[in-house]
The first five atom37 places (N, CA, C, CB, O) and aatype in JSON, in Angstrom:
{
  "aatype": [20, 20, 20, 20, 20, 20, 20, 20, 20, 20, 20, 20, 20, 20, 20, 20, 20, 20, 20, 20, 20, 20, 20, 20, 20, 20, 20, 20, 20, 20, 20, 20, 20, 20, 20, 20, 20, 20, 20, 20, 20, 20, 20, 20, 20, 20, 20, 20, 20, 20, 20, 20, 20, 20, 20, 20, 20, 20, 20, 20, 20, 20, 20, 20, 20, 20, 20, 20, 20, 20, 20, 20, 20],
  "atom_mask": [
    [1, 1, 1, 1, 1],
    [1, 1, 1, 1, 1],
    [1, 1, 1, 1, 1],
    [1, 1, 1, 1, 1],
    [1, 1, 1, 1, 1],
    [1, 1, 1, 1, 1],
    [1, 1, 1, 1, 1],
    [1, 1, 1, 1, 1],
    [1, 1, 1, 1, 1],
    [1, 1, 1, 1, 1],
    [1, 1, 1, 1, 1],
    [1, 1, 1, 1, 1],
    [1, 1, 1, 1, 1],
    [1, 1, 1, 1, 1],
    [1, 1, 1, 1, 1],
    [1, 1, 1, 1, 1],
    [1, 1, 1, 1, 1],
    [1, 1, 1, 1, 1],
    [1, 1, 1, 1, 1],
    [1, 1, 1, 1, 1],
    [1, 1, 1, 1, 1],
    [1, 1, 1, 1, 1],
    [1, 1, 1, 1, 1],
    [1, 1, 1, 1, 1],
    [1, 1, 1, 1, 1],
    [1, 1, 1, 1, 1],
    [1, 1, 1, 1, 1],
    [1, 1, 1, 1, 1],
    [1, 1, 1, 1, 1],
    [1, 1, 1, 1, 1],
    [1, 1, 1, 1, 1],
    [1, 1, 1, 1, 1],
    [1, 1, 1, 1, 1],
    [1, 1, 1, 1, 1],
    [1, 1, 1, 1, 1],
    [1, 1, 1, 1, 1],
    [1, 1, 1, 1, 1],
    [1, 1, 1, 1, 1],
    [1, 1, 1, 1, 1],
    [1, 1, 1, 1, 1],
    [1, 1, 1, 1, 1],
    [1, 1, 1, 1, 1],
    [1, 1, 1, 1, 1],
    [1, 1, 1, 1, 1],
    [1, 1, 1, 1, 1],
    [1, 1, 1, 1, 1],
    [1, 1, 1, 1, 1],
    [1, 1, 1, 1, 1],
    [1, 1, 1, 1, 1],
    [1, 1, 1, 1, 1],
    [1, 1, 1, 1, 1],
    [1, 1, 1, 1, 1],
    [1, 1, 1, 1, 1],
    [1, 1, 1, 1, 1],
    [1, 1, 1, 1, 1],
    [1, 1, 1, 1, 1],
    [1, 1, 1, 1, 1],
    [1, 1, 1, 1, 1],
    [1, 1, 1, 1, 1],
    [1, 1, 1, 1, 1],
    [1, 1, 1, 1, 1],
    [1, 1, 1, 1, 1],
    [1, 1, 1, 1, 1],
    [1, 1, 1, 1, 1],
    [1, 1, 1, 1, 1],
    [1, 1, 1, 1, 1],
    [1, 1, 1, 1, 1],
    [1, 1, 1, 1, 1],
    [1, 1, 1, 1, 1],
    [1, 1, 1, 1, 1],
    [1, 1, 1, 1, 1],
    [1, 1, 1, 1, 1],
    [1, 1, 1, 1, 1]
  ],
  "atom_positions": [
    [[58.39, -145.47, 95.09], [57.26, -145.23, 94.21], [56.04, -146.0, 94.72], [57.59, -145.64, 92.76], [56.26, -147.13, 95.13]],
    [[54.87, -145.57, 94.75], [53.72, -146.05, 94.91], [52.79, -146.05, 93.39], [53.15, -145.22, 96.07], [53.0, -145.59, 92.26]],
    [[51.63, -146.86, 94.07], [50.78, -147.22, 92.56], [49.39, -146.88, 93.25], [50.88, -149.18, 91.79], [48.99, -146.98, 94.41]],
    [[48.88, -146.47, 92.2], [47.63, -145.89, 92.09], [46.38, -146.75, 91.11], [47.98, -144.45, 91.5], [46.07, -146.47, 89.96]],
    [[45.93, -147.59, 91.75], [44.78, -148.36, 91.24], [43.34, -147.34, 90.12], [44.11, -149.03, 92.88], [42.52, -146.5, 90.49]],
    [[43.64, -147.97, 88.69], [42.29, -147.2, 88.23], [41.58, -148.28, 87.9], [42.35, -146.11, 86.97], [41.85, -149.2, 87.13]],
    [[40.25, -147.99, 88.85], [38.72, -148.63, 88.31], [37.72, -148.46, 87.38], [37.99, -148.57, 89.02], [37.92, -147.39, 86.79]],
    [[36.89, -148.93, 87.03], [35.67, -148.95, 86.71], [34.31, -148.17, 87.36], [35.59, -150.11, 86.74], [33.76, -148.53, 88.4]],
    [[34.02, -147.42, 86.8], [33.05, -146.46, 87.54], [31.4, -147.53, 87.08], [33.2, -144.36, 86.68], [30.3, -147.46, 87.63]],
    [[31.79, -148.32, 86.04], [30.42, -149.25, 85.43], [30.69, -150.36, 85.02], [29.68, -148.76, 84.27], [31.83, -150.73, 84.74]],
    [[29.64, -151.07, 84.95], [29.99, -152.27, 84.19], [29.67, -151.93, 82.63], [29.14, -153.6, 84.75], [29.03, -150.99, 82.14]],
    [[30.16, -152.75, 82.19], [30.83, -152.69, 80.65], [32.01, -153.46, 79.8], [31.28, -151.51, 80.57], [32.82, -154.3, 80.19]],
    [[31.84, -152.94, 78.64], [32.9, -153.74, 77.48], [33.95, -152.42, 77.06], [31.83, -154.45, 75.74], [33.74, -151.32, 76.54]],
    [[35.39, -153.25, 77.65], [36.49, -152.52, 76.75], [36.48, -152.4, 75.14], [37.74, -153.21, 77.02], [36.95, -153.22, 74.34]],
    [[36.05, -151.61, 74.97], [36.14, -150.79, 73.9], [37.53, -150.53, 72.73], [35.82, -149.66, 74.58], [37.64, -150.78, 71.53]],
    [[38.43, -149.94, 73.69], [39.55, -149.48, 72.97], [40.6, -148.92, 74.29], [39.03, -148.2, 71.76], [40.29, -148.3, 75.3]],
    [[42.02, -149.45, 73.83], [42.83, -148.9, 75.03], [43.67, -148.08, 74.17], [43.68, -150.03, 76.06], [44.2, -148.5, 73.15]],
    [[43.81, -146.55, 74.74], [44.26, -145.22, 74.0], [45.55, -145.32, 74.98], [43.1, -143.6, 74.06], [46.25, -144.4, 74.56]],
    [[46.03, -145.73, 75.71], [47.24, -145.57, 76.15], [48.51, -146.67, 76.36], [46.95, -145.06, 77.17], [48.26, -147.74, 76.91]],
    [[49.22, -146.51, 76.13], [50.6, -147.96, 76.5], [51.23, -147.73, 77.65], [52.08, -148.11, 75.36], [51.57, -146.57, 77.91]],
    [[51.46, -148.56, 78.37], [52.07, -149.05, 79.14], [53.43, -148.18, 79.4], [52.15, -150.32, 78.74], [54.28, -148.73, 78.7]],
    [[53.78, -147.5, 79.82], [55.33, -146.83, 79.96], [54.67, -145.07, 79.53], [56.88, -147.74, 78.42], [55.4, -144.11, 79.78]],
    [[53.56, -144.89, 79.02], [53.29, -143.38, 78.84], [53.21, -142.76, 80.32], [51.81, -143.1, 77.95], [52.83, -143.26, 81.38]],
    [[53.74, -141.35, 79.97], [53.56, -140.58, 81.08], [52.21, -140.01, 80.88], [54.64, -139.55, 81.26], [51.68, -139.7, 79.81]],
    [[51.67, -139.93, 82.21], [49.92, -139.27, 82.12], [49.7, -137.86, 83.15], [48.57, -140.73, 82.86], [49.93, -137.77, 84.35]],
    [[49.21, -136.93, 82.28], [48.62, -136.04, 83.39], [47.0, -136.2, 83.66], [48.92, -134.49, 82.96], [46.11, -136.32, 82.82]],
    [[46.91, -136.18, 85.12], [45.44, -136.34, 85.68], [44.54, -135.72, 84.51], [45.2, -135.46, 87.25], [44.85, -134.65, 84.0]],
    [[43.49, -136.37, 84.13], [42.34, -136.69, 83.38], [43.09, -137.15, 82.01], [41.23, -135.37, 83.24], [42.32, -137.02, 81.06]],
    [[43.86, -137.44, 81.78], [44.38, -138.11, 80.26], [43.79, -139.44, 80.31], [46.2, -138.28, 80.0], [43.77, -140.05, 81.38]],
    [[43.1, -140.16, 78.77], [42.22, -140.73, 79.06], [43.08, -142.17, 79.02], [41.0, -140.4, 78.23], [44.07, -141.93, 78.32]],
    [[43.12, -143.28, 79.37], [43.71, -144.66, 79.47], [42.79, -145.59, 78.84], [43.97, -145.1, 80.92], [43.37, -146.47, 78.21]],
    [[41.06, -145.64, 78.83], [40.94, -146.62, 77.91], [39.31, -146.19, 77.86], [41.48, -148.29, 78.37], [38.93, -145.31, 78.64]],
    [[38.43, -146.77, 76.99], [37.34, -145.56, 76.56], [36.37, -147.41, 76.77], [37.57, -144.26, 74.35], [36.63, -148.52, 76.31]],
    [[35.51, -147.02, 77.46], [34.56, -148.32, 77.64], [33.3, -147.98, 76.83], [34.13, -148.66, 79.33], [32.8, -146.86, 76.96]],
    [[32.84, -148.75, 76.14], [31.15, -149.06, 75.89], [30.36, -149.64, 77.0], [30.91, -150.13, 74.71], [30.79, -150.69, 77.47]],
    [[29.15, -149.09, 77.54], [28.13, -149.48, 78.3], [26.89, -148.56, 77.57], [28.45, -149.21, 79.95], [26.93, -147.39, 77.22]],
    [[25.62, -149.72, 77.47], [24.07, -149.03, 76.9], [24.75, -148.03, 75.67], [22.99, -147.83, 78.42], [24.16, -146.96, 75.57]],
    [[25.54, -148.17, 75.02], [25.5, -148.18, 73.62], [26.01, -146.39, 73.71], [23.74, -148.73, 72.81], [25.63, -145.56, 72.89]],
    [[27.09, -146.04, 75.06], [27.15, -144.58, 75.17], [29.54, -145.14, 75.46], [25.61, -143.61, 77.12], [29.96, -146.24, 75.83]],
    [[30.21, -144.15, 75.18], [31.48, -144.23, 75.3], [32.29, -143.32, 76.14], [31.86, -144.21, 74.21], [32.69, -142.19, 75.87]],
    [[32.46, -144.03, 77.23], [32.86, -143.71, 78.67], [34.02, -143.45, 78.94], [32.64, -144.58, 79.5], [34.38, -144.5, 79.46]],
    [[35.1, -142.6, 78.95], [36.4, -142.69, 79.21], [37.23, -143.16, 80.7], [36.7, -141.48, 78.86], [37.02, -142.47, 81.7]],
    [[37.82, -143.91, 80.77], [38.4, -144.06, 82.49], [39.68, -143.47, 81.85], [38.59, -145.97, 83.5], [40.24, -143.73, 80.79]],
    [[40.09, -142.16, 83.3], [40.94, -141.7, 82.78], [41.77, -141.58, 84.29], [40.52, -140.49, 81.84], [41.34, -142.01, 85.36]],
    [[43.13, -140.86, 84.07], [44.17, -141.32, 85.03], [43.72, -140.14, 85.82], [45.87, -141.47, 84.55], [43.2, -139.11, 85.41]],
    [[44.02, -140.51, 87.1], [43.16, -140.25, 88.38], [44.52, -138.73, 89.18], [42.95, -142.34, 89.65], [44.27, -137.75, 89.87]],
    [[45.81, -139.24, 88.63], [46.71, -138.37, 89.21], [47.77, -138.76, 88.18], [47.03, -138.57, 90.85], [47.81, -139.86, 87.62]],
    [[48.79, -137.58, 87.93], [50.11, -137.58, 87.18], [50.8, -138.5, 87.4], [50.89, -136.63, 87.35], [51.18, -138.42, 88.57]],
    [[51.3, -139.63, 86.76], [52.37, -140.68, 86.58], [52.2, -141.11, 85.6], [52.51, -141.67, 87.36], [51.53, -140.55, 84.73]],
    [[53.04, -142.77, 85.43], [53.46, -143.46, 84.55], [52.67, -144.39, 84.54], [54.6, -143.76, 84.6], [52.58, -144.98, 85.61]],
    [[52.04, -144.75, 83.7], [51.28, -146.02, 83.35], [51.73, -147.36, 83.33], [50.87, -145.92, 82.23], [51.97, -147.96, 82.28]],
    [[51.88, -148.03, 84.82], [52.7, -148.91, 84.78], [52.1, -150.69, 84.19], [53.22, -148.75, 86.25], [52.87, -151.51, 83.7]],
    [[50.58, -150.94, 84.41], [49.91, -152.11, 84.31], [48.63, -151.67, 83.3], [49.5, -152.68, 85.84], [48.04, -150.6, 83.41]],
    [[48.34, -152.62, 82.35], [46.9, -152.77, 81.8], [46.65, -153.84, 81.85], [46.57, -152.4, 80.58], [47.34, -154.75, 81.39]],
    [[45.1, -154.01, 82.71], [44.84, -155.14, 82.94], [43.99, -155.73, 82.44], [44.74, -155.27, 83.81], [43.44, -156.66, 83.03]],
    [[43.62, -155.32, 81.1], [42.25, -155.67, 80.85], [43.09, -155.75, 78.95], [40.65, -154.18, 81.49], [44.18, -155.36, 78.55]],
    [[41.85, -156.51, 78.2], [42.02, -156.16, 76.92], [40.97, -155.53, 76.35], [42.34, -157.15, 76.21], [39.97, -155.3, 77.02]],
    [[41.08, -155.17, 74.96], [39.7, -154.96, 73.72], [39.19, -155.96, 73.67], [39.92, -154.63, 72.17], [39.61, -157.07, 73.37]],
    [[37.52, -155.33, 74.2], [36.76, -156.84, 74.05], [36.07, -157.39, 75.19], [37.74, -157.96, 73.71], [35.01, -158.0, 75.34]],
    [[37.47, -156.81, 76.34], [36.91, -157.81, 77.85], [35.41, -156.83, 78.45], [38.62, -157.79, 79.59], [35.12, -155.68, 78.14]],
    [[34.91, -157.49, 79.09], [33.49, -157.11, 79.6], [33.74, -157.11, 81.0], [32.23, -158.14, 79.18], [33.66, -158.19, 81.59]],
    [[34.09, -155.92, 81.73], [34.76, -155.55, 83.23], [33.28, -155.12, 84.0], [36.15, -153.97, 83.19], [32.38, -154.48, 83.45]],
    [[33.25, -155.65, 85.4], [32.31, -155.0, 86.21], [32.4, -153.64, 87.33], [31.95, -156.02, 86.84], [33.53, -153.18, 87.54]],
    [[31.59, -153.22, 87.8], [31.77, -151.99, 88.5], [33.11, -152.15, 89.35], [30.47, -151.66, 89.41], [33.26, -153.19, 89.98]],
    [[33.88, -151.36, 89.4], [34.72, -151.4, 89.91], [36.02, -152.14, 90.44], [34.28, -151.15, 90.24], [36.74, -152.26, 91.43]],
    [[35.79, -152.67, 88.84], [37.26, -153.91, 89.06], [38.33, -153.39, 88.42], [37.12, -155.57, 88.32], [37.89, -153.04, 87.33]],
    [[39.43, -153.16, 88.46], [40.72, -152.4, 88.32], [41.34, -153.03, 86.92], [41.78, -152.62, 89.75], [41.46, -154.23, 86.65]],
    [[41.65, -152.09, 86.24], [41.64, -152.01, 84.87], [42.98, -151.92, 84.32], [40.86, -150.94, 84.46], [43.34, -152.73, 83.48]],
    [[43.84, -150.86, 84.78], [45.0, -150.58, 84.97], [45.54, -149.89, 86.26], [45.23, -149.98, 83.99], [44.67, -149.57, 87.08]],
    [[47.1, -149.54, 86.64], [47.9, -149.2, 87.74], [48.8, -148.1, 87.03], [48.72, -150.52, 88.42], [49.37, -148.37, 85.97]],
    [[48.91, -146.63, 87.76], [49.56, -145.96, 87.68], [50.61, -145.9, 88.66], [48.98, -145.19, 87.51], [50.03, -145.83, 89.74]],
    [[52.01, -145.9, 88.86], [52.85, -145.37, 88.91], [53.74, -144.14, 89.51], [52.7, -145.46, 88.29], [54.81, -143.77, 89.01]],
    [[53.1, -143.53, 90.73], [53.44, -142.0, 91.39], [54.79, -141.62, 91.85], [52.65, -141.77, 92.64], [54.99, -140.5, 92.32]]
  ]
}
């Protein structure tokens, strides 16, 4: 099995995480919904697997492209 790194397309505040850890995901299912400039951004899974890591919490304030959670292929 390999893992599939999901980033941050912005900087911003975690918002809310819509997915757990052990869910199965099909590509664009959303994993965690960020606030930036007062608009709600979804980072969503990049390819079909298992949601193996969340790395972030509600609350944390992540920058462009720092890895958030790890999928699972």
């Amino acid at each position: 099995m390999s893992h599939i790194d999901i980033k941050t397309e912005i900087t911003g505040n975690i918002w809310k995480i819509v997915a757990q850890v052990g869910d199965r995901l099909s590509e664009s299912d959303p994993i965690i919904i960020m606030e930036s400039m007062k608009m709600e951004i979804p980072i969503m899974a990049s390819e079909d697997g298992r949601l193996s890591e969340i790395l972030v919490a509600e609350g944390d304030i992540v920058a462009e492209g720092s890895v958030v959670a790890r999928i699972e292929v």
